[in-house]
C-alpha positions in Angstrom: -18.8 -34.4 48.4 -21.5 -37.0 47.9 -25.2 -36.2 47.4 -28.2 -38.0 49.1 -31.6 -38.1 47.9 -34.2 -37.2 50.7 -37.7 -36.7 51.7 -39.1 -33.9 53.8 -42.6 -32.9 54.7 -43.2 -29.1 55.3 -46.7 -27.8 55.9 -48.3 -31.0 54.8 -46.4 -31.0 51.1 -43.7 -33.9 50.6 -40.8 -32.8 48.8 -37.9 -34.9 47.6 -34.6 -32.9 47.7 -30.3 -33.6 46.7 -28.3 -32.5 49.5 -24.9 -32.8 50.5 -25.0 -35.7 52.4 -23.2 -33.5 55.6 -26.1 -31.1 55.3 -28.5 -33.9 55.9 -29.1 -33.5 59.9 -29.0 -29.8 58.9 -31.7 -30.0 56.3 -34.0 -32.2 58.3 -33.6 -30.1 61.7 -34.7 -26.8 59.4 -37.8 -28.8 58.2 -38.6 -29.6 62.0 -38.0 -26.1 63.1 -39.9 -24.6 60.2 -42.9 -27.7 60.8 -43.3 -26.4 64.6 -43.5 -22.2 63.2 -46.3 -23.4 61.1 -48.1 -25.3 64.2 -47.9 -22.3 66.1 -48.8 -20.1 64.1 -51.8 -22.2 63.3 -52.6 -22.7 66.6 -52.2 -19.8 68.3 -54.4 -17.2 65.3 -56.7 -17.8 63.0 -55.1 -18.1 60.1 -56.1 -20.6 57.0 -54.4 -20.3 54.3 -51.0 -22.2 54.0 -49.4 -19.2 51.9 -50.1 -16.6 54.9 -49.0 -19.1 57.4 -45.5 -20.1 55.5 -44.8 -15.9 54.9 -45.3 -15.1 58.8 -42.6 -19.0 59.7 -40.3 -17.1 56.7 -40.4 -13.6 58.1 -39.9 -14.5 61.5 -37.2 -16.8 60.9 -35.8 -14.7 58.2 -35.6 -12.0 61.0 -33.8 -14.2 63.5 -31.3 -14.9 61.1 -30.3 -11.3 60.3 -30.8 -10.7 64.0 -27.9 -13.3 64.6 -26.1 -12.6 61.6 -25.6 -8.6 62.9 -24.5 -10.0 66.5 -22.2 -12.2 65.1 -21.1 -9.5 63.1 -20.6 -7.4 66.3 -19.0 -10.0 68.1 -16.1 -10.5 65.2 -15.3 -6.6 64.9 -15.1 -6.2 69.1 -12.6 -9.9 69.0 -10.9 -7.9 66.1 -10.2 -5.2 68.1 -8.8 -7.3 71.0 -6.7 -9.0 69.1 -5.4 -6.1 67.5 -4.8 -4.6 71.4 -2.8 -7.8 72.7 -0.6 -7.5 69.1 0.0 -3.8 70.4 0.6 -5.0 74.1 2.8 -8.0 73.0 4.8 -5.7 70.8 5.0 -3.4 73.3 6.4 -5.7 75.8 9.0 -7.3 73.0 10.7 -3.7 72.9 11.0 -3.5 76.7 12.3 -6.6 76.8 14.9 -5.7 74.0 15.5 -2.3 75.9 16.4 -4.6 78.9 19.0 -7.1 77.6 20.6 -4.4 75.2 21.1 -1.6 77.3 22.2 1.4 74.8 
């Protein structure tokens, strides 16, 4: 895994930052996303300080993260449990078949 040296600019501050060069696009598309929170926020109330405005982008996307993370969640156990049906189908259907070619 090779590292890359980058810049990014969030809220006006320019850091530089070694990531994994594969989490690059990542990296940069989290700055633009978090760039366009602060706008709006800016934008749409009145709120100055840079501290207030970075703690309402991280709440808010900090919530849409566990938001996603508990569907995801969700989503896993229910494909879990269908899987876990077809097994019981398939084996099901295995012993009829066996039934059928060796007749007892």
């Amino acid at each position: 895994m090779s590292e890359k040296s980058i810049k990014v600019e969030i809220a006006g501050t320019l850091f530089s930052l070694k990531v994994a060069e594969e989490d690059e696009d990542n990296i940069k598309d989290a700055v633009e996303l978090i760039n366009e929170r602060i706008h709006d926020f800016e934008k749409n109330f009145s709120v100055c300080d840079k501290k207030e405005v970075l703690s309402m982008v991280l709440l808010q996307l900090v919530s849409q993260l566990y938001k996603k993370a508990r569907l995801s969640e969700q989503e896993l156990s229910h494909l879990k449990e269908l899987f876990t049906d077809v097994a019981l189908m398939l084996n099901l259907h295995q012993q009829a078949i066996q039934r059928i070619d060796n007749p007892s």
